[in-house]
C-alpha positions in Angstrom: 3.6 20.7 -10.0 7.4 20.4 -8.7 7.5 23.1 -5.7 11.6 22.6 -5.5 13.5 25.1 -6.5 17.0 23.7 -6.8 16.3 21.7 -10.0 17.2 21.5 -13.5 15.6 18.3 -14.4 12.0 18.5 -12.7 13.6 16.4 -9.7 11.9 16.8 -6.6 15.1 17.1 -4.9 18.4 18.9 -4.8 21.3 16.6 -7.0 24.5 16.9 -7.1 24.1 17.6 -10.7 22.3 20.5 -10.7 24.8 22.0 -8.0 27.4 21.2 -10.5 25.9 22.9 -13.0 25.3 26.1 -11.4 28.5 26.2 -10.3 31.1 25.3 -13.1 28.1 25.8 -15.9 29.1 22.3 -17.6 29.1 18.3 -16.7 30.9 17.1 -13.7 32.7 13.5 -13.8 34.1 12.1 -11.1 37.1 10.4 -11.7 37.6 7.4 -8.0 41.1 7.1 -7.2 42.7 4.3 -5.0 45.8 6.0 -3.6 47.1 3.3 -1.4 45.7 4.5 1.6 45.1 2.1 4.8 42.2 2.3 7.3 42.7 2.4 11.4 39.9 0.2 11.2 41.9 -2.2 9.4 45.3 -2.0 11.1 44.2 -2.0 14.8 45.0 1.6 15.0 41.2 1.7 16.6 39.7 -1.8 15.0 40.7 -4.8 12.8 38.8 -6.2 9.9 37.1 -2.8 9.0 33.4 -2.2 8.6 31.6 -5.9 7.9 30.0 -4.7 5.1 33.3 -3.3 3.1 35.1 -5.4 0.6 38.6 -5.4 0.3 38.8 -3.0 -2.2 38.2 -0.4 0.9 34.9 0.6 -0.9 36.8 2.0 -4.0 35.2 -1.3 -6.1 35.0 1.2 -9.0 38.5 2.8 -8.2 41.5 3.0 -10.4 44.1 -0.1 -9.9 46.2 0.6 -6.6 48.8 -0.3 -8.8 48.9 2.3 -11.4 49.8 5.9 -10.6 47.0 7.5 -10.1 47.4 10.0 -13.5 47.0 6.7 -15.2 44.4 5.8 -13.2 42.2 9.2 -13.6 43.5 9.2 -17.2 42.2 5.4 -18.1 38.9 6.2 -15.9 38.4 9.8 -17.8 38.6 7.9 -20.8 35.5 5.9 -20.6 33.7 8.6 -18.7 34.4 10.9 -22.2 32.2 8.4 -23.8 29.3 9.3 -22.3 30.3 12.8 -21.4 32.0 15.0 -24.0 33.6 19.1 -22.7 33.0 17.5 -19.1 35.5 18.7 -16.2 36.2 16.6 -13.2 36.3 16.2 -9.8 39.4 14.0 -8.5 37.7 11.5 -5.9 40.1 9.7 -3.2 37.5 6.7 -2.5 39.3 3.6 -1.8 39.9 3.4 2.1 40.4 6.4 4.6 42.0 8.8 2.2 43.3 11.4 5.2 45.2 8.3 7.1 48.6 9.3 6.2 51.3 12.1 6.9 50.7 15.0 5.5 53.6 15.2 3.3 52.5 12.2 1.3 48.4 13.7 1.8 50.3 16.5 -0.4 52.0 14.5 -2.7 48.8 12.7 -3.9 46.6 15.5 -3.8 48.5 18.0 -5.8 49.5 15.4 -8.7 46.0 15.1 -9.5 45.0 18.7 -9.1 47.5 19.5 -12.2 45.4 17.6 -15.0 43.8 19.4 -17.0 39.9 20.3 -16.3 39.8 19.3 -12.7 38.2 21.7 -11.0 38.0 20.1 -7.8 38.8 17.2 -5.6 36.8 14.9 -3.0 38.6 12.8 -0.5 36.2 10.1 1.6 37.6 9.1 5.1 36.7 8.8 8.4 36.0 11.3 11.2 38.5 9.8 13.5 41.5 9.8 10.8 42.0 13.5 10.5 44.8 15.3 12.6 44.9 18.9 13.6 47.8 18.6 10.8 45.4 17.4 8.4 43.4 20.2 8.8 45.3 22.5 9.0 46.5 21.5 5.2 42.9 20.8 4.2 42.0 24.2 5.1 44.6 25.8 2.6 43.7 22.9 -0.3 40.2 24.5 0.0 41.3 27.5 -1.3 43.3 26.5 -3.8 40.4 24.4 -5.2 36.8 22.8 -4.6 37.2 20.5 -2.0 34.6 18.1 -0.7 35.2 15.9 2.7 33.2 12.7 2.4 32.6 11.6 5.5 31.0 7.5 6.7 28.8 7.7 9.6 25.9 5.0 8.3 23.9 5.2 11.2 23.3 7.4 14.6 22.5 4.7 16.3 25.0 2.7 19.0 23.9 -0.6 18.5 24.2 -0.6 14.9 27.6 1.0 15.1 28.7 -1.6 17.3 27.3 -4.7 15.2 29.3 -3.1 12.0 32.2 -2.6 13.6 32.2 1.2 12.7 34.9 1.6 15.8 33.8 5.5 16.2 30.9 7.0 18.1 28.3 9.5 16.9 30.2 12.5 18.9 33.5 11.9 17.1 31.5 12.2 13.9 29.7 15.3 14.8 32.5 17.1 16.3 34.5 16.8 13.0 31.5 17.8 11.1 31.6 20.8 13.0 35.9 21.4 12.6 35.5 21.1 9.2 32.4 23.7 8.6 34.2 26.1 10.9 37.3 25.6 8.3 34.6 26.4 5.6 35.0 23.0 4.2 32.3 21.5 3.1 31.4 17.9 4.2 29.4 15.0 2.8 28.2 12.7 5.3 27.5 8.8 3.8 24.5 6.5 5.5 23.3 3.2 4.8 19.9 1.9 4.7 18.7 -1.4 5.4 21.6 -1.9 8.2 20.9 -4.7 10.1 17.5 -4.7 12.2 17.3 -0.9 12.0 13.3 -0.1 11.6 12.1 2.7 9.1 12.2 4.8 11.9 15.8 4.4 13.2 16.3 5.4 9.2 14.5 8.6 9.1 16.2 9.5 12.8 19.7 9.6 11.2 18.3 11.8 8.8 17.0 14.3 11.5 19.9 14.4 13.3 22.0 15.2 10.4 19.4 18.4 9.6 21.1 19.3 12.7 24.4 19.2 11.6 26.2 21.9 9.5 26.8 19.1 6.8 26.5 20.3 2.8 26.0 16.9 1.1 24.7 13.4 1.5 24.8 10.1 -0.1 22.6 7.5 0.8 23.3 4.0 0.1 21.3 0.2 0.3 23.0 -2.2 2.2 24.7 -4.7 0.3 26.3 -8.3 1.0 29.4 -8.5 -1.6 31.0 -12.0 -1.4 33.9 -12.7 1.0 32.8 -9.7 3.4 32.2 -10.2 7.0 28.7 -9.1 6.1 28.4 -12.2 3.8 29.6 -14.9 7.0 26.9 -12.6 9.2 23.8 -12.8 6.9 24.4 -16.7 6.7 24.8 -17.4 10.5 21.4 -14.7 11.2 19.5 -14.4 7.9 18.4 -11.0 9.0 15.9 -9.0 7.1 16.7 -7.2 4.0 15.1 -4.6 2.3 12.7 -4.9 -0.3 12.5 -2.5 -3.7 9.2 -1.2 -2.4 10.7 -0.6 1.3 13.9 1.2 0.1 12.0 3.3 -2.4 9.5 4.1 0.5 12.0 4.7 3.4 14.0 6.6 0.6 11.2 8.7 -0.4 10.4 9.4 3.6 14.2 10.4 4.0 14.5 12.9 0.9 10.7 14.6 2.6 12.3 14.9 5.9 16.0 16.2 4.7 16.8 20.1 5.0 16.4 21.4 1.3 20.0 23.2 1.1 21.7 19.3 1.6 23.0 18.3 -1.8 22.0 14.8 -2.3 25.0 13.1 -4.0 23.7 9.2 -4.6 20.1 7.5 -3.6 21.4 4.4 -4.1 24.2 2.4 -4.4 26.4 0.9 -7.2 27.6 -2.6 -6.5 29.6 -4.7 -8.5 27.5 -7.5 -10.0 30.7 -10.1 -10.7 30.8 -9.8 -6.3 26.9 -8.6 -5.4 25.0 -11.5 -3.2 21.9 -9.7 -2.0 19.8 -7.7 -3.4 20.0 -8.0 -6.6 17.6 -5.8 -7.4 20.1 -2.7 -6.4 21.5 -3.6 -10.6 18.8 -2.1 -11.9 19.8 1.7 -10.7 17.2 3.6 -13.3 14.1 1.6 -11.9 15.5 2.3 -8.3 15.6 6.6 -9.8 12.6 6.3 -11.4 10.4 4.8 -8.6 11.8 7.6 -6.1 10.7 10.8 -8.9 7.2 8.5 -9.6 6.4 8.3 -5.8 7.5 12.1 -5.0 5.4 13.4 -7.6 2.1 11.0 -6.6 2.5 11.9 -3.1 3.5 15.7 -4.2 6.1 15.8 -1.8 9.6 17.0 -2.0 12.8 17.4 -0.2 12.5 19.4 3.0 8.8 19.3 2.7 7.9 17.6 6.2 10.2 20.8 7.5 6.4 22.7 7.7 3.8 21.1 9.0 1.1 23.0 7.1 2.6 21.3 4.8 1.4 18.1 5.8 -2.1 19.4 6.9 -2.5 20.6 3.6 -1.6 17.4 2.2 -3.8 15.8 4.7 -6.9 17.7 3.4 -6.1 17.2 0.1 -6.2 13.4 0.5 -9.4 13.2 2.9 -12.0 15.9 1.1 -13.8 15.0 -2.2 -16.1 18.0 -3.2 -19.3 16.8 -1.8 -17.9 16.3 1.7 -19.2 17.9 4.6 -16.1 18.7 6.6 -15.7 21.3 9.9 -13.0 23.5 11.2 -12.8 23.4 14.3 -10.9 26.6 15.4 -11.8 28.6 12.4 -9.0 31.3 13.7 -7.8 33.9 10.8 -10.0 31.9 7.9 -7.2 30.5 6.0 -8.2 26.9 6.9 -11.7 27.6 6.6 -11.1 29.2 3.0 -8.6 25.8 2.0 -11.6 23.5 3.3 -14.4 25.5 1.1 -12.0 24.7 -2.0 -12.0 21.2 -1.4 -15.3 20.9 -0.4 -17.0 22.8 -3.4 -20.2 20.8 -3.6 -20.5 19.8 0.0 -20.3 22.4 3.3 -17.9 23.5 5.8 -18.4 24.0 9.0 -16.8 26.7 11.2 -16.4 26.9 15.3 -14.2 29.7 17.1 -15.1 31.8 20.1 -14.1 35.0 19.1 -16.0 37.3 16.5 -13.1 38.6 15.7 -12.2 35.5 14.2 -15.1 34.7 12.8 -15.4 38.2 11.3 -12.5 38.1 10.0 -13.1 34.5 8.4 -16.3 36.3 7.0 -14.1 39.0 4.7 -11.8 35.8 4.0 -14.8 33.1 2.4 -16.8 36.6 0.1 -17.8 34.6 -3.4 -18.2 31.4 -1.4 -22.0 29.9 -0.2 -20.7 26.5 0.9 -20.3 27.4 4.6 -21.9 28.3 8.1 -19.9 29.6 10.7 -20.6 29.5 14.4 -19.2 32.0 17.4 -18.8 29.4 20.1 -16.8 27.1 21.5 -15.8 23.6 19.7 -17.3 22.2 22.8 -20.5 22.3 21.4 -19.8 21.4 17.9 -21.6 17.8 18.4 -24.7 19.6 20.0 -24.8 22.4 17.2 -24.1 20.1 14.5 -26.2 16.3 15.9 -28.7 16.1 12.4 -24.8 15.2 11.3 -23.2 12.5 13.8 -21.3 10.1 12.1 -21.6 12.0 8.7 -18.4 14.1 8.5 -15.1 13.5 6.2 -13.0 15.5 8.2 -12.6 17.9 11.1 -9.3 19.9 12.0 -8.0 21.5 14.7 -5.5 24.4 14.7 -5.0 24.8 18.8 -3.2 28.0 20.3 -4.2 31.5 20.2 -5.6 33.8 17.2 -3.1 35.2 14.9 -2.2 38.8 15.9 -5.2 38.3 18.4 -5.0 38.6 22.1 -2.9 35.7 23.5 -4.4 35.6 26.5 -7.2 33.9 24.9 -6.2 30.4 23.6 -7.9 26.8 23.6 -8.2 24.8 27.0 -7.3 21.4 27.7 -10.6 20.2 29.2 -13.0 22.0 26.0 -10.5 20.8 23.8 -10.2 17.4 25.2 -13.9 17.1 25.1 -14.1 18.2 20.9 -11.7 15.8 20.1 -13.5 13.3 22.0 -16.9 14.2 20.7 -15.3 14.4 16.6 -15.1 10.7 16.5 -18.7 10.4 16.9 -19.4 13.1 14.7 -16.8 11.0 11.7 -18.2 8.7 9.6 -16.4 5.4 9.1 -13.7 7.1 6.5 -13.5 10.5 8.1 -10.5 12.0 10.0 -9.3 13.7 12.6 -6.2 16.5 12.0 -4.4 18.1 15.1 -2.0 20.9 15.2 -0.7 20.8 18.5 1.2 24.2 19.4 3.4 23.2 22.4 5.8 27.2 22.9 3.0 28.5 25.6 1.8 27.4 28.8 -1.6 26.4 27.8 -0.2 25.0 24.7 2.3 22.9 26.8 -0.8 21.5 28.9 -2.8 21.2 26.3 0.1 19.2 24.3 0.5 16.8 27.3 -3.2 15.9 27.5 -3.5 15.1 24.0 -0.4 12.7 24.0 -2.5 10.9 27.2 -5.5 10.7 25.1 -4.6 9.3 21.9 -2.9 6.5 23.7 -6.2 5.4 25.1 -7.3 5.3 21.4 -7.5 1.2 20.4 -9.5 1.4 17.9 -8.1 4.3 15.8 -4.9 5.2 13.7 -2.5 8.1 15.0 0.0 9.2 13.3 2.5 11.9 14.8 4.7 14.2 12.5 6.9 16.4 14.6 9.6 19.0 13.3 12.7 17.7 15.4 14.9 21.0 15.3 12.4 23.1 17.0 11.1 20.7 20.0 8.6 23.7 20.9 7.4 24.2 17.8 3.8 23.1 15.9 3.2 19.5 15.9 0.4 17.2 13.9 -1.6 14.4 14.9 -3.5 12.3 12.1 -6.2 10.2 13.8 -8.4 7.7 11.6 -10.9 5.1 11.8 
């Protein structure tokens, strides 16, 4: 089943396409201009040499010819993309370079010629967050209502020392305070990022991507690092030899990134296009449909989709669905309103689930809740006595979760404890057997919660002999957090 709802093709995340689409109600082309435009990064204006990774096409290896005008350009590009797309419309795309680094007279002059084709609805100008003037802006902001305009701005990675090591030449607070002129402007802005950067971990990856949920940003393209010949990049990778991706590590950290991303981001591109007459490494980026293909077959085994790490019963859920086969014998631990309870007598059909909270409320209300189900046996007491109450069954259950923090709509005042719950959790890896796990939801936005939170964090890193996983939603730092713990 696809749960996302911005899709037209059964994607499991939200394209550019299907944005298109709704919008203008026909295909969208876009047409990549080379204007002529420099880079400061090029001319010493803040760096020399550019980005090492860029060619000296600017990044526009699929732009027009510099040399034409640019209605020949669109109008020889157009012509091929007609082939394959017939009634299209187009968007104008200034790629080549740092398409705002110019006086705004001559912005205008190459803008406007463009706009007067026929069928383009819209234009999409790729620079850099340190190359637009208050000027610019100000003439950006009256384009945008003339038209559908789209800022495309590089930012490749949040993080210093990468910036440094690929000569970027802006920091992260430049970027971000553009980001922000712009949307205030209403103009929507695409920010670019590169995976497989040098020496950046998976994590680093999926980091950019949270801090960009932050940012009021309406698109994203997300690119593999590539070494094109007679780059900077190239003369790097032969002195170092650092690490480069693999198929099956892009399409996993890809796959991580789209599950982590706000829904409402268009994604633009999930990979890159390189040109195979200059392409060194990897060479597997040519084959672009296996890269597409892999992402869609790996959403839809792991039933994930974009935004879907933004709840984390979303990951609890998928937790139990990965852990419980229907003969399982599985507890919950703070059986609260029932809803868990209700989820785990689903999964657990054929087996038995068993049930722990301290108020009757709770438990009476988890009662109503599990009517038409025999596969249960709830308890009104404390988890601290779940190994005593349940020791015929040490070492014999699948799975046990924990939902800390107060009853729903019950009296706040009464919550779990740090030293009971440090004891259950403590006491559920005896009751596991050698396959069974352990699921946390960790509510940190009260004072017991906050202790409790700390305590936990101490404990599991006393754990040797056990797996944690942490899975934390980064915009809210008080909000519900899970902890996966396995043998």
């Amino acid at each position: 089943m696809n749960h996302f709802i911005y899709s037209n093709q059964n994607k499991r995340y939200y394209t550019v396409d299907y944005f298109y689409k709704q919008k203008f109600h026909c295909k969208i082309s876009k047409i990549s201009l080379d204007a002529g435009f420099s880079c400061p990064n090029i001319d010493g204006t803040v760096g020399y040499s550019g980005c090492i990774y860029c060619s000296k096409k600017g990044s526009g290896d699929f732009a027009g010819n510099k040399e034409d005008s640019l209605e020949k350009q669109f109008y020889d590009i157009k012509e091929k993309m007609d082939r394959k797309w017939k009634n299209a419309k187009y968007i104008a795309y200034f790629q080549a370079h740092t398409n705002t680094y110019a006086p705004v007279k001559i912005l205008k002059e190459k803008y406007e010629c463009v706009l007067k084709i026929k069928d383009v609805v819209g234009i999409s100008i790729a620079t850099r967050c340190d190359a637009i003037s208050e000027e610019c802006l100000d003439y950006l902001t009256e384009l945008n209502k003339k038209t559908f305009l789209t800022v495309e701005l590089g930012l490749q990675t949040i993080h210093e020392s990468t910036s440094k090591l690929i000569n970027r030449c802006h920091t992260l607070e430049c970027f971000d305070h553009m980001v922000k002129k712009l949307h205030e402007r209403n103009i929507k802005v695409t920010a670019h990022i590169i995976n497989g950067l040098p020496y950046e971990t998976e994590e680093m990856m999926i980091k950019t991507i949270e801090h960009l949920n932050t940012l009021p940003i309406w698109g994203i393209k997300i690119h593999m690092l590539h070494i094109l010949k007679n780059t900077a990049l190239e003369k790097f990778y032969q002195q170092k030899k650092f690490p480069i991706l693999t198929f099956d590590d892009y399409i996993r950290i890809v796959v991580h990134q789209i599950e982590h991303l706000r829904k409402d981001i268009v994604i633009h591109r999930i990979t890159g296009d390189p040109d195979p007459k200059e392409l060194i490494k990897p060479t597997w980026l040519l084959k672009k449909f296996n890269i597409l293909n892999a992402i869609d077959k790996a959403l839809k085994k792991r039933d994930t989709y974009q935004g879907f790490c933004s709840s984390i019963l979303n990951y609890v859920r998928r937790s139990m669905d990965y852990y419980i086969k229907p003969k399982d014998i599985v507890i919950d631990a703070t059986v609260g309103n029932g809803k868990d309870t209700l989820y785990l007598c689903k999964k657990a059909s054929e087996g038995k689930v068993f049930g722990f909270d301290i108020q009757k409320q709770a438990i009476d209300q988890t009662e109503k809740r599990l009517q038409g189900y025999h596969n249960y046996q709830l308890f009104c007491c404390s988890h601290l006595y779940m190994k005593e109450t349940l020791k015929d069954y040490i070492g014999k259950i699948s799975l046990i979760v924990f939902n800390l923090g107060y009853l729903p709509k019950g009296k706040k005042e009464i919550t779990t404890k740090v030293s009971s719950t440090l004891q259950a959790l403590k006491d559920s890896l005896d009751l596991l057997n050698a396959k069974g796990a352990l699921l946390i939801t960790v509510y940190p936005g009260h004072e017991e919660g906050a202790k409790e939170s700390k305590a936990i964090k101490e404990w599991i890193t006393t754990l040797r002999n056990h797996q944690v996983k942490e899975f934390h939603n980064t915009e809210n730092p008080e909000a519900p957090y899970f902890i996966e713990i396995t043998k």
